[in-house]
C-alpha positions as MATLAB code, in Angstrom:
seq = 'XXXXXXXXXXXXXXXXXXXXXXXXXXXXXXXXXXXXXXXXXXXXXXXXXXXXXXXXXXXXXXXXXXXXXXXXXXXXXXXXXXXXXXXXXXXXXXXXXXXXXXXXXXXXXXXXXXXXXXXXXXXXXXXXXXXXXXXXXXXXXXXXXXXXXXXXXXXXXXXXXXXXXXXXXXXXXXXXXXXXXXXXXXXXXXXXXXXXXXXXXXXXXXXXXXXXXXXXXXXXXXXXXXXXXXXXXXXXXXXXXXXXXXXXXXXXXXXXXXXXXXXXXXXXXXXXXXXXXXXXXXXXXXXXXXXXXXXXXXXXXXXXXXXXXXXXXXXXXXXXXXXXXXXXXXXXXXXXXXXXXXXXXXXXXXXXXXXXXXXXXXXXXXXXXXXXXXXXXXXXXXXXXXXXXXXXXXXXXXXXXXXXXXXXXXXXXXXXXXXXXXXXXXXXXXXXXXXXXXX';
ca = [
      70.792   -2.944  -33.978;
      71.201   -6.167  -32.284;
      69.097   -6.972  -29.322;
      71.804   -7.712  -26.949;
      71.719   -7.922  -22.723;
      73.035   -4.532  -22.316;
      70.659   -2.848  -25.398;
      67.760   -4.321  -24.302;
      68.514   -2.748  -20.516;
      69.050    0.344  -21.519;
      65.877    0.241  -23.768;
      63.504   -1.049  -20.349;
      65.466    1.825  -18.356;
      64.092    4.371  -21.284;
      60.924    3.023  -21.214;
      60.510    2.882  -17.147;
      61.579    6.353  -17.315;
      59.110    7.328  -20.144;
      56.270    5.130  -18.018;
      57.155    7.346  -14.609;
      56.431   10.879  -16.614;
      53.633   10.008  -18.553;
      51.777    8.032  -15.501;
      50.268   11.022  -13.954;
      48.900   12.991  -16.802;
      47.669    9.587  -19.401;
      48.140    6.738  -18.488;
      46.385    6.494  -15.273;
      43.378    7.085  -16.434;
      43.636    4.681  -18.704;
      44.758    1.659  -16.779;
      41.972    2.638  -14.781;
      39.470    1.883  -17.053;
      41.358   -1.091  -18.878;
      41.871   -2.652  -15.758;
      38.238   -2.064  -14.553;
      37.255   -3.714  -18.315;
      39.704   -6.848  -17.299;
      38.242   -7.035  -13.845;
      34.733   -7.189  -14.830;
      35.804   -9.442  -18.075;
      37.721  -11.881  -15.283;
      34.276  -11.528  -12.847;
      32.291  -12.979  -15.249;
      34.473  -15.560  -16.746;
      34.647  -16.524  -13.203;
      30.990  -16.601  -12.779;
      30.398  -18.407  -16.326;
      33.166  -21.290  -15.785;
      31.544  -21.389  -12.010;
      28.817  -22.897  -13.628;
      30.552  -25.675  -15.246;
      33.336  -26.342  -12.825;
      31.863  -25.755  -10.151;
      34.441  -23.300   -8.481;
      34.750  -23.048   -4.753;
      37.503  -20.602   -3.793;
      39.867  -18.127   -6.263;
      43.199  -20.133   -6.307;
      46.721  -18.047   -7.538;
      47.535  -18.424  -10.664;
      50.705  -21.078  -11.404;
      53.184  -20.138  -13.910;
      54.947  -23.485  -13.667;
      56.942  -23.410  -16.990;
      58.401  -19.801  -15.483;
      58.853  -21.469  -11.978;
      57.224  -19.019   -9.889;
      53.214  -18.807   -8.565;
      52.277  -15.179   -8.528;
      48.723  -13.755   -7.385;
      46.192  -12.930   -9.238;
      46.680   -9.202   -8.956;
      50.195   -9.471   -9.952;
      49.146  -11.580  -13.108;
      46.168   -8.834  -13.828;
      49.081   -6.158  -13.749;
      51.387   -7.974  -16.144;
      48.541   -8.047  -18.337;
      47.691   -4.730  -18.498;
      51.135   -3.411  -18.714;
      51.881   -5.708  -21.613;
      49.122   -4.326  -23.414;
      50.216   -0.437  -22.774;
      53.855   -1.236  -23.740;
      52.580   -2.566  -26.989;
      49.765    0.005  -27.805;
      52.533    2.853  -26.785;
      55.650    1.614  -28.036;
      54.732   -0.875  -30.901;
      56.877    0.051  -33.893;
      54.227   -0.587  -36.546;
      51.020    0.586  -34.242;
      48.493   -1.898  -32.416;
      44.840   -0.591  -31.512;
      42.797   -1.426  -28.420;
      40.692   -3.947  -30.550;
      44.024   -6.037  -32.448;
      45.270   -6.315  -28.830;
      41.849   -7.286  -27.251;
      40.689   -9.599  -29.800;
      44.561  -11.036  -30.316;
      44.762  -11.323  -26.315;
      41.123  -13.461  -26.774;
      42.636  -15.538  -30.113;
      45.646  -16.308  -27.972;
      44.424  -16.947  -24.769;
      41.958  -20.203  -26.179;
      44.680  -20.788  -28.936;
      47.930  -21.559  -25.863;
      45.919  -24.324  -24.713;
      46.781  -26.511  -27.567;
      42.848  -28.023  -27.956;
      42.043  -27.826  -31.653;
      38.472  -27.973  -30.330;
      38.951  -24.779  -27.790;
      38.193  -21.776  -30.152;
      37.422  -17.818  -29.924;
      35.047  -16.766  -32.408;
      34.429  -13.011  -34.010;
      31.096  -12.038  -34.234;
      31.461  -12.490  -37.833;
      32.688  -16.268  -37.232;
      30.354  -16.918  -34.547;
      27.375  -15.745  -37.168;
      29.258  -18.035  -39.765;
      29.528  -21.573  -37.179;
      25.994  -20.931  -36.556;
      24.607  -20.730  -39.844;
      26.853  -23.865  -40.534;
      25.267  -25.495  -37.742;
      21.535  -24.039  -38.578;
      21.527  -25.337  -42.128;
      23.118  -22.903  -44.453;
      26.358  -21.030  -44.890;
      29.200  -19.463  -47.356;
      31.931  -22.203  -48.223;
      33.337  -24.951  -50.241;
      30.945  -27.456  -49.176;
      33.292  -29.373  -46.694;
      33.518  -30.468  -42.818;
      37.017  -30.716  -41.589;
      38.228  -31.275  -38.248;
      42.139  -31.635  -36.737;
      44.050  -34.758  -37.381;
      46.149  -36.701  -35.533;
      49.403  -34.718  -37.305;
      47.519  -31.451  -36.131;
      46.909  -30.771  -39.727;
      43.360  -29.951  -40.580;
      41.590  -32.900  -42.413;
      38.965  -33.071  -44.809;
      35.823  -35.238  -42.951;
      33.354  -35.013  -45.593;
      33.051  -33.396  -49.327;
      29.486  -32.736  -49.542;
      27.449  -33.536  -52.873;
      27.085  -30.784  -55.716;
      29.373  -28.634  -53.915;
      32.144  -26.172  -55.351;
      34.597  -29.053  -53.187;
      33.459  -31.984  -54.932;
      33.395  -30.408  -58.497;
      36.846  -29.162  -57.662;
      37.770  -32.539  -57.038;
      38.285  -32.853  -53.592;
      38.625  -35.723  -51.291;
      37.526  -37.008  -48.054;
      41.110  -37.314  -46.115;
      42.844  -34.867  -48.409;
      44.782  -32.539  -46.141;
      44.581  -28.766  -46.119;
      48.562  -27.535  -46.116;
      48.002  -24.014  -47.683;
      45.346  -21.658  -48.145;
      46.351  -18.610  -50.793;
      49.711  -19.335  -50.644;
      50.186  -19.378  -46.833;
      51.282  -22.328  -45.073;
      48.622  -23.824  -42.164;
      50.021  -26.767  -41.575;
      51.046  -25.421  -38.278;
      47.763  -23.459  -37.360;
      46.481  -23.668  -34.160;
      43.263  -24.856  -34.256;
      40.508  -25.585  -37.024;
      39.301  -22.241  -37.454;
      42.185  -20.813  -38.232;
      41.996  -22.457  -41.393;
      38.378  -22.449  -42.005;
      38.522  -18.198  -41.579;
      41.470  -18.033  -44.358;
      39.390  -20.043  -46.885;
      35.520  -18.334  -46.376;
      34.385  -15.313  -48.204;
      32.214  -13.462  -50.108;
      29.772  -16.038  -52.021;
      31.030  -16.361  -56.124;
      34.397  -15.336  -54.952;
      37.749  -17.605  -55.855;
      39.946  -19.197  -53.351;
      43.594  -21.149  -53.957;
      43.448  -23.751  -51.469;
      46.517  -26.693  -51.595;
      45.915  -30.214  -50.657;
      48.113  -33.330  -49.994;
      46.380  -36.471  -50.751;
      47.837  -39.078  -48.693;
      46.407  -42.102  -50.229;
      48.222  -41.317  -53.691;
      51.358  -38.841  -52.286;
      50.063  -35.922  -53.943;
      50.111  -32.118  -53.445;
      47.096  -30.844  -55.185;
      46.491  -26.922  -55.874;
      42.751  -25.964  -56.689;
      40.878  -22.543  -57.096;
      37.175  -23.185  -55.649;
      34.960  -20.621  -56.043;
      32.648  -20.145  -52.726;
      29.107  -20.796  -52.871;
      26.093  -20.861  -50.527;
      25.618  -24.368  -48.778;
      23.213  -25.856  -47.566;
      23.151  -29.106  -45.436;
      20.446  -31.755  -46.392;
      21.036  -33.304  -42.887;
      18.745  -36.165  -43.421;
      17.705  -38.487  -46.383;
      15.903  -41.840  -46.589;
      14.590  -44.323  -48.662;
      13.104  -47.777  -48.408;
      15.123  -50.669  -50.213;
      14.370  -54.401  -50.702;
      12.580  -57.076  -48.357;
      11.788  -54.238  -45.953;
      14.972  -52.384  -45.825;
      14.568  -48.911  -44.699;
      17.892  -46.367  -45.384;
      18.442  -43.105  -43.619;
      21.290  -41.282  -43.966;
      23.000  -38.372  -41.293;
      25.461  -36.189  -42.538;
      25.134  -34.256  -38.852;
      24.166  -33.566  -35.861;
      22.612  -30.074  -36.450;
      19.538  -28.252  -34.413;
      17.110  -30.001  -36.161;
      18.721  -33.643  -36.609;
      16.149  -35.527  -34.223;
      13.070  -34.084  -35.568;
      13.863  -35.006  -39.605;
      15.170  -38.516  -38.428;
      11.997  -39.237  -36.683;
      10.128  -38.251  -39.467;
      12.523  -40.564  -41.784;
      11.650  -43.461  -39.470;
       7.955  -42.909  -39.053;
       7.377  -43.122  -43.055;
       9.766  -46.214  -43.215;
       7.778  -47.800  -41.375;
       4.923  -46.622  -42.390;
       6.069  -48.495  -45.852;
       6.571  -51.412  -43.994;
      10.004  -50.910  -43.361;
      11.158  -53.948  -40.240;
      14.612  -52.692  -39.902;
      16.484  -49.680  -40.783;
      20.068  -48.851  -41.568;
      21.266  -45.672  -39.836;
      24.479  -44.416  -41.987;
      26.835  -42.277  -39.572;
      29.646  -42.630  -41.864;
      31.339  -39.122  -42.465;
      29.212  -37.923  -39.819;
      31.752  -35.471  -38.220;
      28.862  -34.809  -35.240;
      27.000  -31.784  -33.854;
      24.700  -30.860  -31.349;
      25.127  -33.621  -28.262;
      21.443  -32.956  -26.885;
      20.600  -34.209  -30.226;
      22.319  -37.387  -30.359;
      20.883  -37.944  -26.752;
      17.196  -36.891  -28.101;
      17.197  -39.340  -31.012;
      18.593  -41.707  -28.724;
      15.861  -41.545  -26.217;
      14.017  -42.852  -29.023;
      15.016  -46.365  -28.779;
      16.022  -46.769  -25.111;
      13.576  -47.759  -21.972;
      12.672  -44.327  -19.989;
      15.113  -44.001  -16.957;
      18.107  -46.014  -18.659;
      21.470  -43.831  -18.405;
      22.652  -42.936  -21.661;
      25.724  -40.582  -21.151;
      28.177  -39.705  -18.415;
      29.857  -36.396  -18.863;
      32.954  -35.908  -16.714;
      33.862  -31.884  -15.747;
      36.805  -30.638  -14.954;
      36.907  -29.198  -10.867;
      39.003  -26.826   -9.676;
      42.126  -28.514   -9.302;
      41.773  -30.752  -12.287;
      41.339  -33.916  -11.330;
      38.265  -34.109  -12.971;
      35.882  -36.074  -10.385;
      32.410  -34.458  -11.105;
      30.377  -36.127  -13.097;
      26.514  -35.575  -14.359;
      24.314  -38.292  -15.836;
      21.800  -38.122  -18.674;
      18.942  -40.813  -18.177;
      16.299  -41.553  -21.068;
      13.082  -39.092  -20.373;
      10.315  -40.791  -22.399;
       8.504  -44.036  -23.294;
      10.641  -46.195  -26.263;
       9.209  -45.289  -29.658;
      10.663  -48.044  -31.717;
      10.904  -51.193  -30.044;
       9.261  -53.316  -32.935;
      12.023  -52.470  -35.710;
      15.603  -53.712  -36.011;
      18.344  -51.627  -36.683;
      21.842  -51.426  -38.097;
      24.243  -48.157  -37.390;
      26.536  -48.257  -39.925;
      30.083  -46.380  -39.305;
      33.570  -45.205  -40.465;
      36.624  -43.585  -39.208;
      35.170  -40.592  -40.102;
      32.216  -40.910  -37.986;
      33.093  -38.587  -34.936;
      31.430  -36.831  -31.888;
      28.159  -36.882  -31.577;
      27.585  -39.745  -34.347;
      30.380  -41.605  -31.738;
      27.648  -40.897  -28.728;
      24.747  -42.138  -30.421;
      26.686  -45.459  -32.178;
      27.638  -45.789  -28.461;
      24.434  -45.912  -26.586;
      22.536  -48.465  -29.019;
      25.527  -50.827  -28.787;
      25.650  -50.852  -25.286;
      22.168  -51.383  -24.615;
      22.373  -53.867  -27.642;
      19.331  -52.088  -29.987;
      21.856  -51.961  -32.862;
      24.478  -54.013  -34.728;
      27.132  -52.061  -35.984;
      28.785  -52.498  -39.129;
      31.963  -50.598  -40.728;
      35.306  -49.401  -39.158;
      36.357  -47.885  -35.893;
      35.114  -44.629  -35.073;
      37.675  -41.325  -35.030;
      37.443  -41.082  -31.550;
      36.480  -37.565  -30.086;
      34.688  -38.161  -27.377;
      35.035  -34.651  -25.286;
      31.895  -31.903  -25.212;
      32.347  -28.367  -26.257;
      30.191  -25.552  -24.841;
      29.656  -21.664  -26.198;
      29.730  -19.032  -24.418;
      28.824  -15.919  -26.691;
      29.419  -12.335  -25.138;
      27.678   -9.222  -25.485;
      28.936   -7.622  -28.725;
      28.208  -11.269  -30.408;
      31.729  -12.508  -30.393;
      31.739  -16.446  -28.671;
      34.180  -19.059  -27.117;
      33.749  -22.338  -28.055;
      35.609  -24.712  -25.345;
      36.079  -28.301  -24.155;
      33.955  -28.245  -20.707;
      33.623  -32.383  -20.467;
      34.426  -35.314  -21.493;
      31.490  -38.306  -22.372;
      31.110  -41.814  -21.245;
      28.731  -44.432  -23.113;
      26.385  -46.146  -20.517;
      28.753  -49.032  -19.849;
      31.105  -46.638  -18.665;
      33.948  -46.468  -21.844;
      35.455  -43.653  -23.022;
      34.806  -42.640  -26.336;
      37.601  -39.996  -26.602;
      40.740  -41.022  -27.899;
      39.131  -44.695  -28.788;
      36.692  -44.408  -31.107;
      33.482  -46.904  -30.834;
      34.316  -50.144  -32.526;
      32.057  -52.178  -35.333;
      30.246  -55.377  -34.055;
      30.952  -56.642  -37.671;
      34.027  -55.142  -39.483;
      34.253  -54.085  -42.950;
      36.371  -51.636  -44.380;
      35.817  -49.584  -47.164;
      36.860  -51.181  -50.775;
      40.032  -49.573  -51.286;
      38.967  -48.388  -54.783;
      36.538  -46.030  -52.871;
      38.097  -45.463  -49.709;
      38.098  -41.610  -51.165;
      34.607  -41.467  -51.867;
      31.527  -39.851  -49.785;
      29.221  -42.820  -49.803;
      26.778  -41.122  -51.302;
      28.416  -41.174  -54.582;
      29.533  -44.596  -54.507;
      28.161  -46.331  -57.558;
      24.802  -48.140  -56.705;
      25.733  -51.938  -55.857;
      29.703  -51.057  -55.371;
      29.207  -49.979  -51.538;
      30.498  -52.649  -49.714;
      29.718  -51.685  -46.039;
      26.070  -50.882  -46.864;
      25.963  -54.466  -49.004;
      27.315  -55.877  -45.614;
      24.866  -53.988  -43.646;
      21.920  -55.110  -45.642;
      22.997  -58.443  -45.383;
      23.263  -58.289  -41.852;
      19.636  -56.577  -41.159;
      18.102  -58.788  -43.457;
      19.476  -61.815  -41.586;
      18.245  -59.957  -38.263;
      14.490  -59.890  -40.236;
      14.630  -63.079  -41.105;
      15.698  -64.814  -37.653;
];
């Protein structure tokens, strides 16, 4: 049956007439309650954005792209209806839950922010133990790329990625057979590839550095992130080396600097490269660190009301500087992003760091959760940052005071698996703190 003008208004009159003798005996009490759930759902997503936004007064709702602005009773209506029509009527059968949790995929998903994500309460638990130090997965960090195809960051060491051959840049275009080069958002593709731990996925690649597609069976492991690892090198060299900014970032990278220099370490490399970011608060606490107590050292810019985006909240440093007597280089990539960016940002503004590598990827906006009673979360772009001297990180990246790209021969390589003596950018950036010893 085609779907023509005059099919489709005999099939509304059917259903309107349906609608009118049902009303009275189901469906009222069941709007009822839906519509007392949406109500309460839309008072406190009202009360939760109030908190970052601000909010002053309920405005109407504009449907610009449908040329009409309709109330916000009208819109709550439309909603509701929708969701009877298709939990009545569907041809292949929705329940209350698909059309909840689809309404809360969809809703975050429209907005076209790879970074503005609803979250399960089985993918909440899953980001969190990602973010807490261990999780189920291939051993990668990905995030959306320019292209809106979701890009490999980082291949962490000994994982089922990097014995599978995977690269940093390689591009995820299929997962099991199913195209994602068109998925919304990150998690989209991050829920079709995790599993059960020792269990296979097919996951396709294109490598655009050689031109190839690339199809590889991984089998899913536990991970677990070594955020932190140091060492001391020659003539007083300390290394430390962030993979991310996770909860406990600041505390393991003070510790890495007090036993530097405890060794006798005078300046320290900081390698942020691959570091897709993290936490903020804990690129501001290791950041406090270094700068003089009362110095700003981030500007977040909200969103108001009617989206101009004027309000604005500084961060100032809280505590006495801890290392004043040490020199440091920050060394960086293009896969250095977020929170790695804020941190790079604040030492080379207040000039405590020389920075050595390549410009920085360049997201500079702040996500916040919000995680609702039965443990499901949102995950959405609330601000955007500002270094001290007022740039914006987003969309820029944070560039090197000294630039050095990669050698192409290992432009695909974590630099942790670079052979010793063939890293350029940390030969650069030991050349550069020694001469900062030395002066």
């Amino acid at each position: 049956m085609e779907y023509n003008n005059e099919n489709l208004q005999k099939l509304q009159e059917q259903l309107a007439q349906i609608e009118a003798a049902k009303a009275k005996k189901k469906n009222r009490r069941t709007i009822l309650v839906f519509a007392t759930v949406v109500v309460l759902a839309c008072s406190l997503t009202w009360f939760f954005t109030d908190a970052y936004y601000r909010a002053q007064k309920a405005q109407d709702i504009n449907y610009g792209s449908l040329g009409e602005v309709i109330t916000d009773e009208v819109a709550l209506k439309k909603f509701v209806d929708q969701f009877q029509m298709l939990k009545n009527y569907y041809y292949f059968g929705a329940t209350d839950e698909q059309l909840m949790q689809g309404a809360m995929y969809g809703m975050a998903a429209y907005l076209g922010d790879p970074y503005t994500t609803y979250f399960s309460k089985e993918e909440n638990e899953e980001f969190y133990g990602q973010m807490e130090g261990s999780y189920v997965g291939i051993g990668v960090s990905v995030s959306m790329s320019e292209d809106k195809i979701v890009t490999i960051l980082q291949v962490f060491d000994d994982s089922p990625a990097a014995k599978a051959g995977v690269c940093k840049g390689d591009k995820i275009i299929k997962v099991e057979g199913q195209d994602v080069t068109n998925a919304p958002d990150t998690n989209a593709v991050v829920n079709l590839i995790k599993g059960d731990e020792g269990t296979s996925v097919n996951v396709t690649f294109y490598r655009p550095s050689t031109g190839e597609t690339l199809s590889k069976d991984i089998v899913r492991a536990k991970i677990t992130n070594y955020t932190v690892t140091y060492e001391m090198k020659e003539d007083g060299v300390g290394y430390i080396a962030i993979n991310s900014f996770d909860a406990t970032v600041d505390q393991q990278f003070e510790k890495a600097m007090d036993a530097l220099i405890k060794q006798g370490a005078k300046g320290i490399i900081i390698d942020l490269r691959d570091n897709g970011g993290g936490y903020l608060q804990q690129s501001l606490n290791m950041a406090n660190m270094f700068v003089e107590k009362g110095k700003l050292l981030l500007t977040l810019k909200f969103a108001d009301t009617d989206g101009t985006g004027n309000s604005k909240e500084n961060y100032n440093s809280w505590s006495k500087t801890k290392y004043e007597d040490v020199e440091i280089v920050i060394l960086i990539n293009e896969y250095s992003a977020s929170a790695s960016e804020v941190f790079t940002g604040i030492m080379k503004d207040y000039k405590l760091a020389t920075i050595v590598g390549t410009t920085t990827f360049g997201k500079g906006i702040v996500q916040s959760m919000h995680v609702f009673d039965d443990g499901s979360a949102l995950k959405f772009t609330t601000s955007s940052y500002f270094t001290p001297g007022g740039y914006e990180i987003h969309g820029n990246g944070i560039a090197p005071d000294v630039d050095e790209p990669i050698d192409p021969k290992y432009e695909l390589y974590s630099p942790a698996v670079i052979p010793e003596g063939c890293d350029n950018q940390l030969n650069k950036a030991l050349e550069v703190i020694k001469g900062m010893i030395n002066e």
